[in-house]
N, C-alpha and C positions, 0 to 999 in steps of 0.2 A: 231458494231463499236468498233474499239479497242479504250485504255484508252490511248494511246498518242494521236491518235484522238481527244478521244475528249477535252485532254488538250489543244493542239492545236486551237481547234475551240475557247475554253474559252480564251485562252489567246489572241484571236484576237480578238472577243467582247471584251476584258477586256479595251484592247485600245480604246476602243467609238471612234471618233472624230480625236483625238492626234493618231500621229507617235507615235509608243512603243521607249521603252528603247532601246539602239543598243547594242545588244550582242557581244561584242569586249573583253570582259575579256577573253584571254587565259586563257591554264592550269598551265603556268609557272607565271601569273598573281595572279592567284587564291591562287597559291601555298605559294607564297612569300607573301601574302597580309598575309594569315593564320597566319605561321609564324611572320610577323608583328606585328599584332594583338595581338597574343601570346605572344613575348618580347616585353614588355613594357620599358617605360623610369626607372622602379621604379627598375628595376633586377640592370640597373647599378648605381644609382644614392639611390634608397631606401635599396637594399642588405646589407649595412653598418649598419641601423639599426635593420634592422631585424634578422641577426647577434648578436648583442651587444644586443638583450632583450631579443632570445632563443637560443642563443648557437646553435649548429651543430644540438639540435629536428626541426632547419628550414629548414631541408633537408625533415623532414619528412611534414611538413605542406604545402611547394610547392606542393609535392604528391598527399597528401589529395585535395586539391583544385583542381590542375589538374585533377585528376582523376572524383571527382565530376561534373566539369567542359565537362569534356570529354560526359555525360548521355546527359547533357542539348545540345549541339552540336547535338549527336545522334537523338535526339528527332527533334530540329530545321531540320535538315537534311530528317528525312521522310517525316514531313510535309509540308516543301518546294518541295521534289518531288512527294507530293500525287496529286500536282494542279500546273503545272506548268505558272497557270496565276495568282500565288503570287508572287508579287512583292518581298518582304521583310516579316520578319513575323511579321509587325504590319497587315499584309493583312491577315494572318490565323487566325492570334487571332482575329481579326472580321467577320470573317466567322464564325467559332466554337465558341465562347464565345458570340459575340454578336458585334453592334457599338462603346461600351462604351469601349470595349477593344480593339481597335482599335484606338480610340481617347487618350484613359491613355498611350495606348504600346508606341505607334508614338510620341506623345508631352513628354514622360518622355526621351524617347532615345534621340530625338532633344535634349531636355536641359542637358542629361548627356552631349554629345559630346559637346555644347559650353562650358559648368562649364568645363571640360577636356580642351576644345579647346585655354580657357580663362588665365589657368595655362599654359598652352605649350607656351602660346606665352610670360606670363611674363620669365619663364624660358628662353627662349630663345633670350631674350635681355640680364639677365644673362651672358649666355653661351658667346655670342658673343663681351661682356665687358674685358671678359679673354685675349681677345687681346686687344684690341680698348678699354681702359678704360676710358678714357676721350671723348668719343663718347655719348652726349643723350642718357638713354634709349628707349625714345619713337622714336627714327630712326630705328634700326634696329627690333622694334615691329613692326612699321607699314610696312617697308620693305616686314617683314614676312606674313604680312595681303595679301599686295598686289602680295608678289610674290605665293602664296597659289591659289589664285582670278586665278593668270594668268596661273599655273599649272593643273584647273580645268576646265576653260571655255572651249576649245578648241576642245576635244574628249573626252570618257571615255576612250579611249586606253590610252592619254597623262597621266590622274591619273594612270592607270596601270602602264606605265612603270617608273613612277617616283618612285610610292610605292615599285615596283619590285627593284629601287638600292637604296634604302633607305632602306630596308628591309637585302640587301645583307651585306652592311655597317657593320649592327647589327650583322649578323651568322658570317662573318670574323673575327669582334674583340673577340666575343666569344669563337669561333674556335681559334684563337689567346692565349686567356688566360688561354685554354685549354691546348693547345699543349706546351706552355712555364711551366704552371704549373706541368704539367709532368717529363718536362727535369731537372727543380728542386728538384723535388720529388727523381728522378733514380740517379742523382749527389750528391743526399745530401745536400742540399742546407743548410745553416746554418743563421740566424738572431737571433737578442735578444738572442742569446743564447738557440734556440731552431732549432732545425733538421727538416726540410720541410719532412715530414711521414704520413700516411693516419694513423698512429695511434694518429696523434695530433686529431682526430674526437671524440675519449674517453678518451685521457689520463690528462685533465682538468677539470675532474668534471663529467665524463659520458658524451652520448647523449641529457641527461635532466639537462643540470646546473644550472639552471634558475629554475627549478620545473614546477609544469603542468602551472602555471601562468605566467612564463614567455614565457611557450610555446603558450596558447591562444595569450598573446601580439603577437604572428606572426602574428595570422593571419589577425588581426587587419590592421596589413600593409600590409602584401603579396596581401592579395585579389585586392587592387588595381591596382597589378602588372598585373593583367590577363584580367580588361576592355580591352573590342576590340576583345576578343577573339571570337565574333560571328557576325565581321565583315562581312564575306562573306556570312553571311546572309541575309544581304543589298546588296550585289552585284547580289545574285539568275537572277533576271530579265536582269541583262547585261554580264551574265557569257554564254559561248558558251560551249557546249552539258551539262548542268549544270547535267542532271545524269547523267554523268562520270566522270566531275571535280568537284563537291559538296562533293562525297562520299572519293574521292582519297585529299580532303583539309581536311574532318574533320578526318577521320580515321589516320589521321597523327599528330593529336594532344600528345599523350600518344609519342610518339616516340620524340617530340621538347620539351614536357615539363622537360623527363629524360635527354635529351642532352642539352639544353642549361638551362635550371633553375638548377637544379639537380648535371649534370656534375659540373657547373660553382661554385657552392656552396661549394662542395665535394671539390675540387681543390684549393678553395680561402682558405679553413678551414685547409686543409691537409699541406698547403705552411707555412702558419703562424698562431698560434694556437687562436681561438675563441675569446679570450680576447686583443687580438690585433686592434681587429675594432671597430671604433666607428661611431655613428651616423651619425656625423659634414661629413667623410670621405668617397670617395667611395673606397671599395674596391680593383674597376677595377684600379683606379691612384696606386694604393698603391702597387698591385700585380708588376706591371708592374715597375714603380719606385726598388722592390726590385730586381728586373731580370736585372736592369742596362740601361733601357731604354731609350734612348736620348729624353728630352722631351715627358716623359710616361703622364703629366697633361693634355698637350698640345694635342693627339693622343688624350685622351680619351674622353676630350673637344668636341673634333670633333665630337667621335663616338656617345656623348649622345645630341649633339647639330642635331643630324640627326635624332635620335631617338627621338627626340621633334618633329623637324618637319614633321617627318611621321606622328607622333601621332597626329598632328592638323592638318596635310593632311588628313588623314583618318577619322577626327569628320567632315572635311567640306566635304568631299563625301557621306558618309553616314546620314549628317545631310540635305544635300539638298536633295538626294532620299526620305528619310522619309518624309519631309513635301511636296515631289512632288506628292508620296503616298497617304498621307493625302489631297491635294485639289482636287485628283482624286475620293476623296471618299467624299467629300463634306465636311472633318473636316479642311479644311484649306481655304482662299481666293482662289478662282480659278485661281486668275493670277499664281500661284502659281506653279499649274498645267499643263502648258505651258514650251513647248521645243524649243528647238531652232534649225537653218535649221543642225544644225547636231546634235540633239538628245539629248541634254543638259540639264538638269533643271537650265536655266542662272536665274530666276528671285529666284528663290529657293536657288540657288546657294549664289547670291549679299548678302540676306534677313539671310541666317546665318552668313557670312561674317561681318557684321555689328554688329552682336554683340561681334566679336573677339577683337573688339576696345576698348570694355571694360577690357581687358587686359592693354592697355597702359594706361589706366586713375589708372589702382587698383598698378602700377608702381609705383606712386607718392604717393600711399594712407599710412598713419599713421601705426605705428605696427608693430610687427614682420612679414619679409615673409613667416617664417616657421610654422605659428601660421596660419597664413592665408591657406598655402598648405594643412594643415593638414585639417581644415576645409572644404577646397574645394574639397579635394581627397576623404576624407571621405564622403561628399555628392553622391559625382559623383559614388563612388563605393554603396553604398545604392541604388541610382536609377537606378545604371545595374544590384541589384542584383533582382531590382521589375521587371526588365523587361524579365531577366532568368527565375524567378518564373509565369511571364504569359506565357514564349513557356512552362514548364515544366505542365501548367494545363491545357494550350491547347489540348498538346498531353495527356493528361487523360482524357478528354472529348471526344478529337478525336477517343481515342480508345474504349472507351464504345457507341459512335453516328455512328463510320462509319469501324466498324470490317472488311468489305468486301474489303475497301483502303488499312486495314494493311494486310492483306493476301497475296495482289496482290502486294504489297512493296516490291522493290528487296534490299531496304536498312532499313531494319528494325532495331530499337533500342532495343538493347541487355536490358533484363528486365525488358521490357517495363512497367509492369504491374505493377513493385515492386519499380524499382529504381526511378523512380520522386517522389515517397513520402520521398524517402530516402535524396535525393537531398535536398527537401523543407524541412528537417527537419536539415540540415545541414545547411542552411541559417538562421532559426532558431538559430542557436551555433552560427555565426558569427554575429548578432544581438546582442545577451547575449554577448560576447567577448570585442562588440564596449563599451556596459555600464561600464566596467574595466575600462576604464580612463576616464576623464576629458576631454580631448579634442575630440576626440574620441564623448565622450556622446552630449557634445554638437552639433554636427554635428549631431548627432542621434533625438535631439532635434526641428532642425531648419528643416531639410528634410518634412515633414509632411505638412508644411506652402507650399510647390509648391502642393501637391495631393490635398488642400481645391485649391491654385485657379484653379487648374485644375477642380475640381469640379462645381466650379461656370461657370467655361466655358462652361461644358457639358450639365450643367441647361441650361442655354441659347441658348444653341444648340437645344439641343431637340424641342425648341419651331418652330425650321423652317420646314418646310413641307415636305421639298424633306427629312430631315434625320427621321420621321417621316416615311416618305415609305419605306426607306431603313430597317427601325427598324421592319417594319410590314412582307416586303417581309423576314427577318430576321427569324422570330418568325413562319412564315409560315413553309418556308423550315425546322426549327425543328419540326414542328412539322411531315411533310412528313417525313422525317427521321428515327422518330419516331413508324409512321404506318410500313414503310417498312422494318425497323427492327423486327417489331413484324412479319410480315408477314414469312423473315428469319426464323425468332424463329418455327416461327406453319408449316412449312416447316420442 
């Protein structure tokens, strides 16, 4: 029997009862979703500080992370085509690791995308104030609740195609401040008294002005710029011939990170020289304002007011598959697990939606916003980086339990063997990095408090019978794995 076979077979048992997920993601779906995923709200809106703490070494820290970023993808990528009746990889990681990682993977992802989902939508009464300033906040948040609700019920194509020109928004304005920061560059562009020249990248103090400590400060913020980048890893199950649009979305990561992080950096820094940005300011308003641009605030308004909204488009897709995931595996309410006549996770769907509300109340709440973002960004990026580091020890397990899958892989991950320890230790430095400041720590502080109740949840779990069998048939199959391995070996 061949090995699509028998993915095939598995993945039709994997549906017991329920209609499966509908395979409607295109490749032009997939593609943009990636992308997506990739540019974050933080490239136009946080680039201004991350600027102003490392100077022009933030061209080198995007990289770093990308490129690291880039393993963890590779890795998600074999394991989702070694069994094409994983859902998502909260589904590998409890095959290979066990229950418990399956229940951590799945419940920490859900709660990053709503703490994400939670900010996008304060932001996005924000954004939508810049016109309408005497308009409620809480109108155009719950708007955004409910026009989110009605963007996803419908089909998974409707989420496709919405993410697909939400997505495009983002590469245009990019592509945009690209191509103007160019014409500037080749004219001579002149401001403060300084020459728009790719030698403004070192002629302020070097590549390192700030010193290695101002360059850790990147990454402290960059990293949050890149949640969502293993978006389509929750799509696997509704993605159409997912080995050939899986392999052609992640190998495309290294090519968006140098063009739109990279390029866009390079160009902002090269136009007007490093110590001209600060925090308060985006960059994107400011480039465009100096190019002459009729309502350049207004444009850019828009562009990052879509980029919000993707961004809490794509926590409530991906946060209903995950808990659809989970009540198929018995870690969630069964209702839960329920599709609707066109293939829907509706009640999964409503159930994350509900907590986006908590948005419009934290509107009203006491305190700086920016004190709050920082606290929230930084959580949310700590809990994508646990759930990166469970695909990265998945696939370490996976490759010392089932040698014979990785052989037969026509998308294997480059280094396999070397690079996820290299990865995990690089998450490591970005831990150490966050303890450098104060706000920053504290967030590194309060995270900890969701993994105990997540804890107490899985005590309690444990005690029901059915995951009890799952835990058994679990522990069985390693061990069969185990035997057959050795069997290979004496072979």
């Amino acid at each position: 029997m061949t090995e699509k076979a028998t993915t095939t077979r598995q993945e039709s048992a994997a549906s017991g009862a329920n209609p499966p997920l509908e395979r409607a993601l295109s490749n032009r779906h997939i593609q943009l979703m990636a992308i997506g995923g990739a540019i974050g709200t933080g490239l136009f809106m946080g680039s201004g500080k991350t600027i102003s703490v490392a100077g022009p070494s933030v061209i080198f820290v995007y990289m770093i992370i990308g490129f690291m970023l880039f393993f963890v993808m590779r890795a998600m990528g074999e394991l989702l085509l070694s069994n094409l009746a994983y859902k998502n990889f909260s589904d590998f990681a409890g095959d290979i690791l066990g229950p418990w990682a399956a229940f951590f993977t799945g419940w920490t992802y859900w709660f990053c995308w709503v703490v994400t989902g939670i900010a996008d939508v304060v932001a996005i009464a924000h954004y939508v104030a810049f016109w309408w300033p005497n308009l409620p906040l809480w109108i155009p948040a719950l708007a955004c609740i409910l026009l989110l609700l009605g963007l996803n019920l419908p089909t998974v194509k409707a989420f496709g195609e919405t993410e697909f020109w939400f997505a495009l928004i983002k590469i245009v304005a990019i592509l945009a401040l690209i191509v103007t920061g160019l014409v500037m560059i080749i004219t001579g562009f002149e401001t403060e008294g300084a020459r728009a020249s790719f030698t403004n990248l070192w002629a302020h103090g070097g590549m390192f002005p700030t010193g290695f400590m101002g360059f850790v400060a990147g990454f402290q913020i960059a990293v949050f710029a890149f949640v969502g980048i293993e978006l389509v890893g929750t799509a696997a199950a509704e993605t159409k011939d997912p080995e050939k649009n899986l392999p052609r979305a992640v190998n495309s990561i290294p090519i968006r990170v140098l063009l739109f992080y990279v390029g866009a950096l390079v160009i902002l820094m090269a136009v007007r020289p490093w110590t001209g940005y600060t925090a308060d300011e985006s960059p994107f308003v400011g480039m465009f304002a100096l190019a002459g641009l009729v309502g350049a605030a207004g444009v850019v308004n828009f562009v990052v007011l879509t980029s919000a909204t993707s961004s809490a488009n794509s926590g409530i897709y991906s946060t209903s598959r995950m808990v659809y995931g989970l009540a198929q595996e018995g870690d969630a309410p069964k209702a839960f697990g329920k599709l609707s006549s066109r293939k829907v996770p509706k009640n999964a769907l409503i159930f994350s939606c509900m907590f986006l509300l908590a948005g419009v109340v934290l509107l009203y709440a006491e305190g700086s916003v920016a004190e709050a973002f920082t606290l929230v960004t930084t959580i949310s990026a700590l809990c994508f980086m646990f759930v990166w580091s469970i695909i990265l020890i998945s696939y370490i397990v996976y490759r010392r339990r089932r040698p014979h899958l990785h052989e037969a892989s026509k998308f294997k991950m480059p280094g396999g063997t070397f690079m996820p320890y290299v990865v995990l230790a690089f998450f490591v430095f970005i831990l150490w990095a966050l303890t450098t400041k104060a706000d920053t720590l504290a967030a590194l502080i309060f995270t900890p408090i969701w993994f105990v109740l997540l804890g107490i949840g899985y005590m309690m779990l444990r005690r029901n019978p059915r995951h009890a069998a799952i835990r058994a048939a679990h522990d069985a199959k390693v061990a069969q794995e185990h035997e057959e391995r050795k069997e290979r070996v004496g072979a």
